[in-house]
N, C-alpha and C positions, 0 to 999 in steps of 0.2 A: 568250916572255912578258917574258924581262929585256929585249926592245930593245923591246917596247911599252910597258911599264911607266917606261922612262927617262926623266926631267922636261923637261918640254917639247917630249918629238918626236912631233908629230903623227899620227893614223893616221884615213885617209877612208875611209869605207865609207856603203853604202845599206842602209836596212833601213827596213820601213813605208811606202814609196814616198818617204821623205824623204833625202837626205843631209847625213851627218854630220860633222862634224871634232874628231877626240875627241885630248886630250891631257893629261897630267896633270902639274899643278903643285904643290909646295909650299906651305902655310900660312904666314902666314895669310890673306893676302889674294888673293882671286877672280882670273883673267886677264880683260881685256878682253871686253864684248859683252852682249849683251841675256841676262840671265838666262831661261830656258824650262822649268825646271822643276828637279829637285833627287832623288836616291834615294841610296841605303845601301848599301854592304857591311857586311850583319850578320855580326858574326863568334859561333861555338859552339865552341868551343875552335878545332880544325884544318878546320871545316868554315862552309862560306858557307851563310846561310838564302836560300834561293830563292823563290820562291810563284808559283803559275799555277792557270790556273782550270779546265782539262782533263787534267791529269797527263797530258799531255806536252811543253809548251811550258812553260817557265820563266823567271821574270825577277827584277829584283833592285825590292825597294818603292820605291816613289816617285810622284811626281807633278806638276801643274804646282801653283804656286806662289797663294793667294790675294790680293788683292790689298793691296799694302802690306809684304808679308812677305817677309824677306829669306830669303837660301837655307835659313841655319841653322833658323828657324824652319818653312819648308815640310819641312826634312827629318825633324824631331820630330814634327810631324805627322801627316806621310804613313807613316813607320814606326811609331805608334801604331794608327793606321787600320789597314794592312795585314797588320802584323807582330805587332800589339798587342805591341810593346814598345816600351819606354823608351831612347830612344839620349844621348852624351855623346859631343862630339868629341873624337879621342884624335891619338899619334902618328900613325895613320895615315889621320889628313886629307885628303884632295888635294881639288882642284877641277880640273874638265875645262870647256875652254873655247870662246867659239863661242856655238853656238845652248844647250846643256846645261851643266849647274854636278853635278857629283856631287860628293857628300861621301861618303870609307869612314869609317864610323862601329864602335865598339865597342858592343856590347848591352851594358845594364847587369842582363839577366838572361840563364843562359845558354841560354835557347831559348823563342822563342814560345809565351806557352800555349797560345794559340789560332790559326789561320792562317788570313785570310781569302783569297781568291782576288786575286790580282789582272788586271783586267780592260781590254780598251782600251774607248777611246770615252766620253765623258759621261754616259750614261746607264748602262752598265755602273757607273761610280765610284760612279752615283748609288744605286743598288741596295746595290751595298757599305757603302758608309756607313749608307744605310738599316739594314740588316740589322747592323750595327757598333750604331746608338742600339739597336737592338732589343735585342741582347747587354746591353748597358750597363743598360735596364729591368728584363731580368730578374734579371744578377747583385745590382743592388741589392737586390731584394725577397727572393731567395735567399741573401744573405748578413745579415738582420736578422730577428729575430722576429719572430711577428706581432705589432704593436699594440695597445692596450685597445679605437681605432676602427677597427681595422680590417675586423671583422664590422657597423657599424654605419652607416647611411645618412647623409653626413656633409649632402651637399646633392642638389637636382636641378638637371640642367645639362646641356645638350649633348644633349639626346633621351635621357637614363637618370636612373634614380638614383645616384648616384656615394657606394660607400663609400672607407669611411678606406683601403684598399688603392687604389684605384681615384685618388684625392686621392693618395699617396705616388709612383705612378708616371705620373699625370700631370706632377708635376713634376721628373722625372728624364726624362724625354722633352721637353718641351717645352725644359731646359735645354740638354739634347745636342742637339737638333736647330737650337735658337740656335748654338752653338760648330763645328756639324760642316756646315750645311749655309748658312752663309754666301755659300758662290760660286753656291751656284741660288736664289737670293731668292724672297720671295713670302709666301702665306699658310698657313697652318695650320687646318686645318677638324677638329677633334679631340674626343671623345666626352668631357664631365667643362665643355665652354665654349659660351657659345650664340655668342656672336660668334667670325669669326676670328683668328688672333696670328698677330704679324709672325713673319717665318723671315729674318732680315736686312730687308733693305729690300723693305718692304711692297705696294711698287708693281710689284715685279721679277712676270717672267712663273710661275712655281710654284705650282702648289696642292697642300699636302699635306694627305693622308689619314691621320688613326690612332685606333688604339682603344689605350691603352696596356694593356690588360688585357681582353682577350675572351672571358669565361667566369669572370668575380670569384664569383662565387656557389660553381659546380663546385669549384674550384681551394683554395677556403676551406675546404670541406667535406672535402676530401681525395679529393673520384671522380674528378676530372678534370685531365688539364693545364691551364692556360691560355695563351692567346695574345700576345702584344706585333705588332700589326700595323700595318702602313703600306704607302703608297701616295704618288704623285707624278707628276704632269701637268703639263704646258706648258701652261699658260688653261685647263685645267680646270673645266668645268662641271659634267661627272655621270661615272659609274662606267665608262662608255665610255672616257674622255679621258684616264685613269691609264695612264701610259707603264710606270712600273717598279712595285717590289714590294718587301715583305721580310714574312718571317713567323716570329716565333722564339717556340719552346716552352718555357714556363715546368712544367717538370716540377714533381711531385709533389717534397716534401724530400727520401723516399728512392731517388728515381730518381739514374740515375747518368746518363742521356742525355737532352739538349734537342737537337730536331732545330731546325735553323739553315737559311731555303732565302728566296732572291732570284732578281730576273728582271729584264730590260727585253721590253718588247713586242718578240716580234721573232725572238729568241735562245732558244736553251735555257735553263732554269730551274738556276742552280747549288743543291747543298744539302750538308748535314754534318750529322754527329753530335758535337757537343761533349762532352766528358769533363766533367761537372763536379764528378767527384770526386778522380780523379786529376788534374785538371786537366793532359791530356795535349795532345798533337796531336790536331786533331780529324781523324775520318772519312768521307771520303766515303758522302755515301747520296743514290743514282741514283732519283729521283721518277719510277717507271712507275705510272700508271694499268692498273683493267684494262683486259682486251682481248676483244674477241668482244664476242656479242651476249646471252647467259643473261645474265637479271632472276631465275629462280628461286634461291630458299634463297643469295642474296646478299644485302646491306644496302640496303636502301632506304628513305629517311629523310622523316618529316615530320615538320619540327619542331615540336612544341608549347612547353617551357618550363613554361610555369606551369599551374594546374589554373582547369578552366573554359572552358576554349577546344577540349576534347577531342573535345566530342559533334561540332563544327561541320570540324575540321581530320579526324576519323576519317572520318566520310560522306565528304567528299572523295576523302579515301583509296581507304577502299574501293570508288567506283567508275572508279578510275585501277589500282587494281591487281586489279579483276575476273578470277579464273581464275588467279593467278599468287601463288604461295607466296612470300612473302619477308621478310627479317627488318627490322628497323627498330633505330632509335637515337635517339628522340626528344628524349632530355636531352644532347643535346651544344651546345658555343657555336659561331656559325659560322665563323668561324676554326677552328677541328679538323675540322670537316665541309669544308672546302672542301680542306685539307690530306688528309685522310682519301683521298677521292677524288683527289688529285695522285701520292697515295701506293701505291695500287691498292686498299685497305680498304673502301671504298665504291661501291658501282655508281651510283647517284642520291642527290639530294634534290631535294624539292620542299619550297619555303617557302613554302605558302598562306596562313600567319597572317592580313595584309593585306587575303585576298579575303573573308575567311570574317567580317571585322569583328572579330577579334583584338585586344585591348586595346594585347599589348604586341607588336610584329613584330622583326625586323631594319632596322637603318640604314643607309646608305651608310657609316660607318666599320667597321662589320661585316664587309664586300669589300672595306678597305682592301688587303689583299694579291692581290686578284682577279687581276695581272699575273703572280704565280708559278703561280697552279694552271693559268690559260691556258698557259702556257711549258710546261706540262709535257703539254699536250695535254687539258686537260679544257674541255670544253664548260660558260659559264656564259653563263647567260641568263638575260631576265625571265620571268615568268607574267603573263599569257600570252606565250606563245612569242615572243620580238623582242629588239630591243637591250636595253642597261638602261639607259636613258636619265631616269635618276634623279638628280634634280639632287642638289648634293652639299655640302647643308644637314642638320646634328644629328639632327633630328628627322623627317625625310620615311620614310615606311614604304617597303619594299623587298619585293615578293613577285619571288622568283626559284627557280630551278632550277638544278641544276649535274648534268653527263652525266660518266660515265668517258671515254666516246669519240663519235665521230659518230655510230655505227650504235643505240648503247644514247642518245640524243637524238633521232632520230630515232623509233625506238618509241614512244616516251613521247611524242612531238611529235602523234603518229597519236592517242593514246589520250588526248593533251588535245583535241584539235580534235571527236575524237566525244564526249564529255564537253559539249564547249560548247556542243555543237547540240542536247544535248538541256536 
């Protein structure tokens, strides 16, 4: 280590498919070469903060640099993002030269409260971050009372009624997503606006999805968690076209766990338990759906929500679940149902609202998170049975389904198809 560590002697190695020439200088100024990105030696007393997104691959926070921004400032950054901590350049400074610029930094607390993963690839960052504004939604609303409006219907916008909670965490999202997600530009298609907002430059390829709050009624009342969801696509037109995901639990006050879970198409679905009362390291939590084919005395969901819509969404029901004992969950928001089922808690939903002429249904900001519960292997689809090729505008009604696995999608696929024919 002391003849790596010595100023200025070179050391070449491959890793990534790429080669590197890493060397370490003295402050304060950079050596020679095109800056390519910037990370941290977080120090905890005697020991380095690491982060990886598998527990067992490890690396140090970092990233590439957005545009305009010099090393110091992508390292503050990237170590808020990853590390959620605060960094301060200290004695033990250096910069590595070439393609890479590292900076060892001092934490200015001593250990991350929260750890998110760190991930390669674009789309991986973009999930993280995602799931970063979503943290940020809910600690706000979790760290303030409630409001005098916050039970009350401030305006309508966006395909809902939008209360004073609903209006508070719209703009704690729409602000982070301005500050965090400048390097993927685009629009913002978000429940509480009828037109889109820009996400940096307006023209850029991105469409984002969110509901900053999934269940404001539930969650007010004290039955139910609620949601912070999101979503994000390359030209993005409907619920198909969302690349990544994030989906964080705004627990109850006296809960002590918000599960915390992101995805890219593609990939396994990462997830956590955050502490947020000790405000510890968070814990891993492994999203299995179930498995096998029993539909009996397991959960299976038609949403209803509000009263009035019962007699038309039960007949439905009962003849999709003819001969087959099973429990139901109809006041949940969908976000927890779609989690639910990622989770193994759930075997089905069907959201017929829609077909049955249903006042009020689900939105395409509803399945903002759609890209985590697929990652984890659950089946989501429309009603009837096909893509969800639901453009992805505030207000367009969404009748969908979601399966725990193929086998228990396919049942149900059988038992819609002889439904239709009759």
């Amino acid at each position: 280590m002391e003849e790596v560590a010595a100023d200025g002697l070179e050391l070449r190695f491959s890793d990534g498919g790429q080669d590197w020439s890493v060397a370490w200088h003295p402050p304060p100024q950079p050596p020679p070469g095109t800056p390519h990105g910037a990370n941290a030696v977080c120090l905890a007393g005697d020991q380095v903060v690491l982060i990886g997104d598998d527990g067992r691959r490890w690396g140090l926070p970092g990233g590439r640099p957005e545009p305009g921004e010099r090393p110091e400032e992508t390292l503050r950054r990237e170590v808020e993002e990853e590390a959620c901590a605060t960094s301060s350049a200290g004695s033990s400074q250096r910069l590595v030269s070439d393609i890479a610029e590292l900076l060892a930094v001092a934490c200015t607390q001593p250990w991350p409260t929260r750890l998110l993963a760190m991930v390669s690839g674009d789309l991986d960052e973009l999930a993280v971050t995602l799931a970063q504004v979503g943290r940020t939604v809910r600690d706000a609303l979790l760290a303030t009372a409630h409001a005098k409006t916050d039970r009350r219907v401030v305006r309508r916008a966006g395909g809902d009624e939008i209360y004073g909670l609903d209006d508070r965490a719209d703009q704690v999202l729409v602000s982070e997503l301005e500050r965090r997600c400048a390097r993927w530009p685009g629009r913002l298609i978000v429940e509480g606006a009828d037109a889109p907002l820009p996400i940096g430059d307006q023209s850029g390829p991105w469409t984002y999805l969110a509901d900053p709050v999934d269940g404001t009624r539930l969650w007010l009342s004290g039955k139910r968690s609620a949601w912070v969801l999101l979503g994000a696509g390359r030209s993005a037109t409907t619920l198909e076209g969302l690349e990544v995901g994030a989906a964080v639990e705004i627990p109850g006050r006296r809960a002590r766990l918000g599960l915390v879970a992101w995805a890219r198409r593609g990939a396994a679905p990462a997830a956590v338990d955050d502490d947020l009362i000790a405000q510890g390291q968070a814990a891993p939590h492994p999203l299995v759906p179930r498995a096998g084919t029993e539909i009996a005395r397991s959960y299976v969901s038609f949403p209803q929500y509000t009263l009035g819509v019962d007699g038309a969404v039960s007949r439905l029901e009962d003849r999709l679940m003819a001969g087959v004992k099973a429990f139901r969950d109809p006041a949940h928001c969908t976000g927890g149902l779609l989690m639910g089922l990622a989770d193994g808690a759930d075997t089905a939903v069907l959201d017929v609202r829609p077909l049955v002429g249903a006042p009020n249904a689900a939105h395409p900001y509803d399945l903002a998170a759609i890209a985590v519960a697929r990652a984890a292997g659950v089946i989501v689809e429309a009603l009837p049975p096909g893509p969800l090729d639901v453009p992805l505008e505030p207000w367009a009604p969404v009748a969908w389904a979601g399966y725990c696995n193929g086998d228990v999608a396919d049942a149900f696929r059988r038992r819609w198809n002889t439904v239709g024919r009759d």
